[in-house]
C-alpha positions in Angstrom: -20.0 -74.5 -104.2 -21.2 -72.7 -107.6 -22.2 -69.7 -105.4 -18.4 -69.5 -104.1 -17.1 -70.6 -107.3 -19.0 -67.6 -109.6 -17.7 -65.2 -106.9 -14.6 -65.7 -107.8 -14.9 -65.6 -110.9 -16.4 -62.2 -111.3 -13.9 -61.2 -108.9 -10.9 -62.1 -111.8 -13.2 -60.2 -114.5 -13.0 -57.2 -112.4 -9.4 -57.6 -111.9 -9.0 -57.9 -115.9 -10.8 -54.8 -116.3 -9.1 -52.8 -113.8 -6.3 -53.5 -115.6 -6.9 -52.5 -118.3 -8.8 -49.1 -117.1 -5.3 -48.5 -115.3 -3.7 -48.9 -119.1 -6.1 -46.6 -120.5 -5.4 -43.9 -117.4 -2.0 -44.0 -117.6 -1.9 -42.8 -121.2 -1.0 -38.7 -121.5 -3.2 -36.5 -122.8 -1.0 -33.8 -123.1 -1.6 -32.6 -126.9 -5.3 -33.9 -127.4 -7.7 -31.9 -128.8 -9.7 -29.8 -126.2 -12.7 -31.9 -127.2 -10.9 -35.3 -126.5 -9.8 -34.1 -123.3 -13.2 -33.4 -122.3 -14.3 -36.7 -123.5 -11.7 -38.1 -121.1 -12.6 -36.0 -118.2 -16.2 -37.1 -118.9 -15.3 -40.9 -118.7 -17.7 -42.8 -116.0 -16.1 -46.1 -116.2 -12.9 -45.1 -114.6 -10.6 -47.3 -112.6 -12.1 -46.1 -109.3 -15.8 -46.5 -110.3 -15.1 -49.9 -111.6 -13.5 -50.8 -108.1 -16.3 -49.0 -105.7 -19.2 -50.3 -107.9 -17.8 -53.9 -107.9 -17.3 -53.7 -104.4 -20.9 -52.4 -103.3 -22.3 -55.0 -105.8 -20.2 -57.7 -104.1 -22.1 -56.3 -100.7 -25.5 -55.7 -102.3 -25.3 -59.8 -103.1 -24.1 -60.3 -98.8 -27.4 -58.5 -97.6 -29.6 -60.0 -100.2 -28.3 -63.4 -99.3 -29.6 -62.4 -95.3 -32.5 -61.0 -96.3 -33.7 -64.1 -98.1 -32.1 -66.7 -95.4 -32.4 -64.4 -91.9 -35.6 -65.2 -91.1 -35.2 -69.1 -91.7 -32.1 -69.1 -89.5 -34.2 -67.8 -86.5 -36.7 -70.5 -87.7 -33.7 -72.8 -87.0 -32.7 -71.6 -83.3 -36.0 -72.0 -82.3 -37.1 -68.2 -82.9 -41.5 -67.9 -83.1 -42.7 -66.5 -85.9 -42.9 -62.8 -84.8 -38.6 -62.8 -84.3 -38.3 -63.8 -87.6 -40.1 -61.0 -89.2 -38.5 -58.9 -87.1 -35.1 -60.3 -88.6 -35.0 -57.4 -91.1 -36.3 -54.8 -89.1 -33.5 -55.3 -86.3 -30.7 -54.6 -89.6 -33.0 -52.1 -91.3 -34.0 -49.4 -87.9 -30.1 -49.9 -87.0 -29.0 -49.1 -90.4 -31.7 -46.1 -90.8 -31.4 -44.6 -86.8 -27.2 -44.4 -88.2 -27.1 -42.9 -91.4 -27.2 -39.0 -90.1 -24.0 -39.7 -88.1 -22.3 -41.5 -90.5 -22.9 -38.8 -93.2 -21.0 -36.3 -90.9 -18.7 -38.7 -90.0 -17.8 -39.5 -93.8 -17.6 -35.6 -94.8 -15.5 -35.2 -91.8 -13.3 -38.0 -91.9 -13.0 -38.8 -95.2 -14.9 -41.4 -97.8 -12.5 -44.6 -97.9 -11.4 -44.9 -94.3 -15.7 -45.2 -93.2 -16.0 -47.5 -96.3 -13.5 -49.8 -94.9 -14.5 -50.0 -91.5 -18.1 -50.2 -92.1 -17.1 -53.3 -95.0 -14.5 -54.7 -92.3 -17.4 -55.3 -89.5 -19.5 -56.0 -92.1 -17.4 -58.8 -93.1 -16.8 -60.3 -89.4 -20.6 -59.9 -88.6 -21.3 -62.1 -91.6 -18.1 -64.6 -90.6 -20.0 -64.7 -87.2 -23.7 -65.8 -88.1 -22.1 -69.1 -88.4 -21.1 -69.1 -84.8 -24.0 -68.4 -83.7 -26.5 -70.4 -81.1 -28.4 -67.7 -79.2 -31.4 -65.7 -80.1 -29.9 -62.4 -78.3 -26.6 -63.1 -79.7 -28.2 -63.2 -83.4 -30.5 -59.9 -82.6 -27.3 -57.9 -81.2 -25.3 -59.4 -84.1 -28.2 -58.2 -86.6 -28.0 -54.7 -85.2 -24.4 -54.4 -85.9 -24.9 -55.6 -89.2 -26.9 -52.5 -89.6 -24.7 -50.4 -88.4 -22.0 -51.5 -90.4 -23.9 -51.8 -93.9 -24.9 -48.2 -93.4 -21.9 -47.2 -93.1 -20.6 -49.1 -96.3 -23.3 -48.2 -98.0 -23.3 -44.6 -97.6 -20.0 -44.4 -98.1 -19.9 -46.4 -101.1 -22.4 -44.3 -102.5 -20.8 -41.0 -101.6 -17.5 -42.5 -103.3 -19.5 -42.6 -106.6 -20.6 -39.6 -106.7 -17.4 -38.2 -106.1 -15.2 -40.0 -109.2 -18.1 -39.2 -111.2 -18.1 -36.6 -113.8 -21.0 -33.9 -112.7 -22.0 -33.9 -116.6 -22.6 -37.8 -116.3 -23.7 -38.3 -112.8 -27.2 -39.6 -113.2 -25.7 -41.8 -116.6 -23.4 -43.2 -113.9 -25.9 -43.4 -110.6 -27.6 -45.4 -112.8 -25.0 -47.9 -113.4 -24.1 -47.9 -109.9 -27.6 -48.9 -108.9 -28.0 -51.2 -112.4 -25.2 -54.0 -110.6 -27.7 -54.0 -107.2 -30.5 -54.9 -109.1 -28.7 -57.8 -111.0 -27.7 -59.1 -107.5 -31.1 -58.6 -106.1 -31.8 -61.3 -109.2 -29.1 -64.1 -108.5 -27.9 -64.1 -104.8 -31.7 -65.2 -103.4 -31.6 -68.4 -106.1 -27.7 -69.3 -105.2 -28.0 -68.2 -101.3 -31.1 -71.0 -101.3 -29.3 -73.6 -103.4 -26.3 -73.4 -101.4 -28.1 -73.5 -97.7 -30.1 -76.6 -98.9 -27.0 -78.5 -99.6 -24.6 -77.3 -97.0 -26.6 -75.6 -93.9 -26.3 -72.4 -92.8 -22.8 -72.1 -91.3 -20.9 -72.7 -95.0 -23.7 -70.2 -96.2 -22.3 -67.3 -93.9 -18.8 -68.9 -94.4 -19.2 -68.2 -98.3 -21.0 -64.7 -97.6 -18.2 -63.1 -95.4 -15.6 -64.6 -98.0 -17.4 -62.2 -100.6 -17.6 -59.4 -98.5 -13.7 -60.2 -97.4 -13.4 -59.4 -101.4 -15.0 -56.3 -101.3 -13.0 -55.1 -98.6 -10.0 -56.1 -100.6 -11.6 -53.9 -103.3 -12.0 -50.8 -101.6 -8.8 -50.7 -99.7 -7.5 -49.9 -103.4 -10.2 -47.1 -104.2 -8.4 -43.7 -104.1 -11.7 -41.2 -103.7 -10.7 -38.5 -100.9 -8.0 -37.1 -103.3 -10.4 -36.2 -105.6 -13.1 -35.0 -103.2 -10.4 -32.7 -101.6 -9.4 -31.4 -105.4 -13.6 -30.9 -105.7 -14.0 -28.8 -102.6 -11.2 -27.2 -103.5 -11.8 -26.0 -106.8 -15.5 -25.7 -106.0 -14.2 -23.0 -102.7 -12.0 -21.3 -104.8 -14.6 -20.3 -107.4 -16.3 -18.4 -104.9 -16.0 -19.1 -101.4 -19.3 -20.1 -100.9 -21.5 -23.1 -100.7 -24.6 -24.0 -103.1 -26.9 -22.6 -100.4 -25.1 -19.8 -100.5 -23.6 -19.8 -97.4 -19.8 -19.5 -96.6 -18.8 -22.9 -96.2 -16.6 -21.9 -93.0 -20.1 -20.7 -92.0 -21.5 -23.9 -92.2 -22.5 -25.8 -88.8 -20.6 -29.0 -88.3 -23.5 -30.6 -86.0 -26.1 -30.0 -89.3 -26.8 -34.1 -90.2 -28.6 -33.7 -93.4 -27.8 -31.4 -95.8 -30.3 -28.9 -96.8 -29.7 -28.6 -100.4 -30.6 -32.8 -101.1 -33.8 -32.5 -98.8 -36.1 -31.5 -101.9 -35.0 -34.3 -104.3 -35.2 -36.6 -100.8 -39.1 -35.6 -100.0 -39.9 -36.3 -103.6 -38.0 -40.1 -102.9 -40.0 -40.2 -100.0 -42.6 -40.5 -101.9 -41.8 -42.7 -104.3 -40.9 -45.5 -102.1 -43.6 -45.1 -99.8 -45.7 -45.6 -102.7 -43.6 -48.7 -104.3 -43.4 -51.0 -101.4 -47.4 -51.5 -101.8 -46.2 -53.2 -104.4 -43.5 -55.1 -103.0 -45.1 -55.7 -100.5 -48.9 -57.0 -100.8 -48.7 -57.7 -104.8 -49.0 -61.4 -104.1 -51.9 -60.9 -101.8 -53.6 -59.0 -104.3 -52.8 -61.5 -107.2 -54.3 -64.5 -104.9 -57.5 -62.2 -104.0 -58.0 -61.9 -107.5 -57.1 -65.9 -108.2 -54.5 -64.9 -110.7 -51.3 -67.1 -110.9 -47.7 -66.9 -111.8 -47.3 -63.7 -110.4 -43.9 -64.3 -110.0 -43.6 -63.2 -113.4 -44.4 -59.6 -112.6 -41.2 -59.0 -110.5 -38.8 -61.1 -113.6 -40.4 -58.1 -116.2 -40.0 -55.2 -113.6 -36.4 -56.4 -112.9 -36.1 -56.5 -116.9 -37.5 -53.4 -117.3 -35.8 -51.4 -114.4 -32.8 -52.5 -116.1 -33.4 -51.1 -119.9 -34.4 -48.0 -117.4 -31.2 -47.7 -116.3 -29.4 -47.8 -119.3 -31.1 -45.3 -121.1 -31.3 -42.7 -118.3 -27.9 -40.8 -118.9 -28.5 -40.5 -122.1 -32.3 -38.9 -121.5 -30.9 -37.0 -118.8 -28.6 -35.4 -121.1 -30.9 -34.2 -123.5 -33.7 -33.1 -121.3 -34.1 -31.1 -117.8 -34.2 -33.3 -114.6 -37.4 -31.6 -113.7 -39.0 -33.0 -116.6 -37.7 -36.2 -116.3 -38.9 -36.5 -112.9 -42.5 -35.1 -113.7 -42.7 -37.7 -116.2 -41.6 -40.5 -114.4 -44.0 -39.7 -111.4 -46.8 -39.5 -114.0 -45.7 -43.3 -115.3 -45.4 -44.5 -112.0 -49.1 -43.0 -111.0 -50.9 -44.5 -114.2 -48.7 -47.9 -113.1 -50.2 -48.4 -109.4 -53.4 -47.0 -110.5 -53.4 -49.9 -113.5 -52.1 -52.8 -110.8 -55.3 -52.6 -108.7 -57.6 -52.5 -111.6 -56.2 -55.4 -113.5 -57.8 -59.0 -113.4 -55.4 -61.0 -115.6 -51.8 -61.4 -115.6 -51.2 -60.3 -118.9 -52.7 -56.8 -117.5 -50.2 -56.7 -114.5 -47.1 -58.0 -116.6 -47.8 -54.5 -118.9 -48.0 -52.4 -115.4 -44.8 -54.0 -114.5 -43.2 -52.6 -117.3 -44.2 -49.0 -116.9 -43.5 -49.5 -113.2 -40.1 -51.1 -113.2 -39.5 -48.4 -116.2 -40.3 -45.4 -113.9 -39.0 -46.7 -110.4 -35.4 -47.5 -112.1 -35.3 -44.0 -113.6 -36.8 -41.9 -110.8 -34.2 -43.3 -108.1 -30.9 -42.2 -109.9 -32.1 -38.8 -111.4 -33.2 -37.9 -108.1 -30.0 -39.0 -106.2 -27.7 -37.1 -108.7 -30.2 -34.2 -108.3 -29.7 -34.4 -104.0 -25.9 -35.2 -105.2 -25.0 -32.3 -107.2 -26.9 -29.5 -105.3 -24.7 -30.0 -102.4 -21.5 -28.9 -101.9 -19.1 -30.8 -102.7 -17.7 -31.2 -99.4 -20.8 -32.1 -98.0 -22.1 -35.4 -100.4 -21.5 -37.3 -97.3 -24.6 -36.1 -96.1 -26.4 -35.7 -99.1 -26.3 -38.9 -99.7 -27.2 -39.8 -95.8 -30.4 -37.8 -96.2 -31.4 -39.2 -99.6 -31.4 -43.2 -98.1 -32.6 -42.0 -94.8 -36.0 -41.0 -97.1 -35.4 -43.8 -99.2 -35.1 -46.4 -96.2 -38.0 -44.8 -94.0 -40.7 -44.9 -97.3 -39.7 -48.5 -97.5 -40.2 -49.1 -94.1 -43.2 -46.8 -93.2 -45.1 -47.9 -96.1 -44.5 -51.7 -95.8 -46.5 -51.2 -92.2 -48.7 -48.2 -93.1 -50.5 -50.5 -96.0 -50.9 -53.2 -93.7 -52.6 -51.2 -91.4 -54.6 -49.9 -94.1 -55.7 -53.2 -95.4 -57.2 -53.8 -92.1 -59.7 -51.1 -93.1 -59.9 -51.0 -96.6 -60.0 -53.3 -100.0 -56.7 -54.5 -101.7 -57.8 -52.3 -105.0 -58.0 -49.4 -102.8 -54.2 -49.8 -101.2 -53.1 -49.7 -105.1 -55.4 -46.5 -105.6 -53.8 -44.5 -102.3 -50.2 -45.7 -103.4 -51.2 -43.9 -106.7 -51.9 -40.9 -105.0 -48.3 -40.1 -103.4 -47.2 -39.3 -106.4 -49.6 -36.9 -107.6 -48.8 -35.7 -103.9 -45.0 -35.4 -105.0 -45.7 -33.8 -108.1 -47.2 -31.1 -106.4 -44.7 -30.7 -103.3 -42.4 -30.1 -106.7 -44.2 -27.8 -108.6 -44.7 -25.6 -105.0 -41.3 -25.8 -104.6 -40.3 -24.9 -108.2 -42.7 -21.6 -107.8 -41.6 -20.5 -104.2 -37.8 -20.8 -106.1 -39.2 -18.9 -109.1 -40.7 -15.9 -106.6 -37.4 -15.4 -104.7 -35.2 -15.2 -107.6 -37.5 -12.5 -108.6 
């Protein structure tokens, strides 16, 4: 019951809060200073972040609680091994095969009204797990799942980046994405402690009441007025898109957008390279007879956090490019340094310089696929930046397996070094090819 019980309790903190945030907003400004006005239009923790963060936190905690207990539930219809590693891969190809359509859908149809429906199935999927008795039934259920989180997801995401103040967006991506990794760090302890004293259908009965909270959440989030004032304003400058295109010129059927593919590639990347990692670390730490690895992940989590804490404030003192360059560079030295090391104390420093560069590469680069779209079209942005995020994730986890067929463990570390040296120069040709045509 503490999992329930702490639920609800952060769910009356975020209430508090909102309360006060709708205090603060409802003060005038008329008569401040042109600076404090500023300062107020700069605010990230507005009323409306506080409600869409919360709510895709309360979400992140749902799918983390399945992706700890999904494969043991198939374990306990009588599923073989093989179904229950397929468990993710169901949710994960449904949720990745979706997430071009439901980019247009959310430019086209607005953020709040895909947030809720995608969080409404959610919620029933998650009601339903404990109803269930069939194999099929579970694998169709996991598929809608998918669906659904993609949808909340995306849109979530998209809402973000909308009440967020362009100055402060990677500042605030980061926060957005700083609540997912704490609930990546309690749901799996409480969703285990809970299923060992209750079973699996109070489990799902307990997840789908906190995703019944989130939708509660979000039916209070009020983000298509101000992405109608963006596109507005951002129309009326000039007429024209980022790409430089009319917007009325624009093609409706176009599922990513082109302006976040760039900052997307470079994501690519990244995760192909990090789920080695996250994938085959304790492998490598048992070829190498080296214990207590679990320690690695505790300081990466620790370190991803301080990560994303400090990147607004780097971002707004130094170009993104930089920042990026610099963090690929980290991230290189920190795979490279995994598959030499041959004590924990070695892989417990990589973890800090790879936790360090992972939490601040995934946020700059999101704001930069974010804010080189149009307004209009963050949907998408967004869709295309966790389509490359999702597929690296995926594609690696199976590529390095294949690979370790062939090859030594130290060597899987050594080619997951490479990508992003491989990044880093997809950016710099990039960088140059934009240099020559503005000449």
């Amino acid at each position: 019951m503490m999992f329930t019980y702490d639920v609800f309790w952060m769910a009356k903190t975020i209430q508090s809060i909102l309360c006060l945030l709708r205090e603060v907003d409802r003060m005038p400004t008329a008569g401040l200073p042109a600076a404090l006005e500023r300062a107020s239009a700069d605010r990230i923790w507005t009323a409306e972040f506080v409600k869409v963060t919360a709510a895709t936190t309360l979400v992140r905690i749902c799918t983390q609680v399945q992706i700890v207990t999904m494969p043991l539930f198939f374990y306990h219809l009588g599923g073989s091994h093989t179904l229950a590693g397929l468990s993710m891969t169901f949710f994960t190809l449904a949720a990745l095969l979706t997430r071009p359509f439901i980019g247009v859908a959310l430019d086209a149809y607005g953020r709040k009204p895909i947030f809720l429906i995608g969080t409404a199935v959610y919620m029933i999927s998650t009601f339903l797990y404990g109803f269930i008795a069939f194999i099929p039934a579970l694998v169709l259920l996991r598929i809608l799942h998918g669906v659904s989180f993609s949808a909340s997801s995306t849109a979530s995401s998209t809402i973000a980046s909308d009440v967020l103040p362009e100055r402060r967006m990677t500042e605030g991506l980061g926060y957005f994405g700083l609540f997912g990794t704490l609930a990546v760090a309690v749901a799996p302890t409480a969703a285990l402690s809970l299923l060992e004293t209750f079973g699996f259908s109070a489990l799902y009965g307990a997840t789908g009441a906190v995703a019944l909270i989130a939708l509660l959440l979000g039916i209070g989030i009020h983000s298509d007025r101000s992405r109608r004032r963006m596109a507005a304003s951002a129309e009326s400058a000039d007429g024209r898109s980022d790409a430089g295109v009319p917007a009325a010129a624009r093609p409706r059927w176009m599922m990513l957008e082109p302006r976040a593919i760039p900052p997307s590639v470079i994501v690519l990347f990244v995760s192909l390279s990090t789920s080695a990692v996250t994938v085959f670390l304790p492998t490598f730490a048992i070829s190498r007879d080296i214990g207590g690895i679990g320690l690695f992940y505790t300081v990466q989590a620790a370190s991803m956090v301080v990560s994303r804490l400090v990147i607004g404030r780097w971002a707004a003192r130094s170009k993104p490019n930089a920042i990026v360059i610099l963090n690929l560079i980290f991230l290189t030295g920190a795979l490279a340094g995994i598959g030499f090391s041959r004590s924990l104390w070695e892989l417990l420093g990589w973890a800090v310089l790879f936790g360090f560069a992972n939490g601040c590469l995934v946020p700059q680069l999101n704001a930069m696929a974010v804010t080189h779209a149009d307004p209009a079209n963050r949907g998408k942005a967004n869709a295309t930046f966790y389509i490359a995020l999702d597929f690296g994730i995926g594609v690696g986890a199976a590529g390095w397996g294949l690979a370790l067929e062939a090859l030594d463990m130290q060597w899987i570390f050594t080619l997951a070094a490479a990508l992003p040296v491989v990044a880093m120069m997809t950016f710099g040709i990039r960088r140059r090819t934009r240099t020559g045509r503005e000449r």
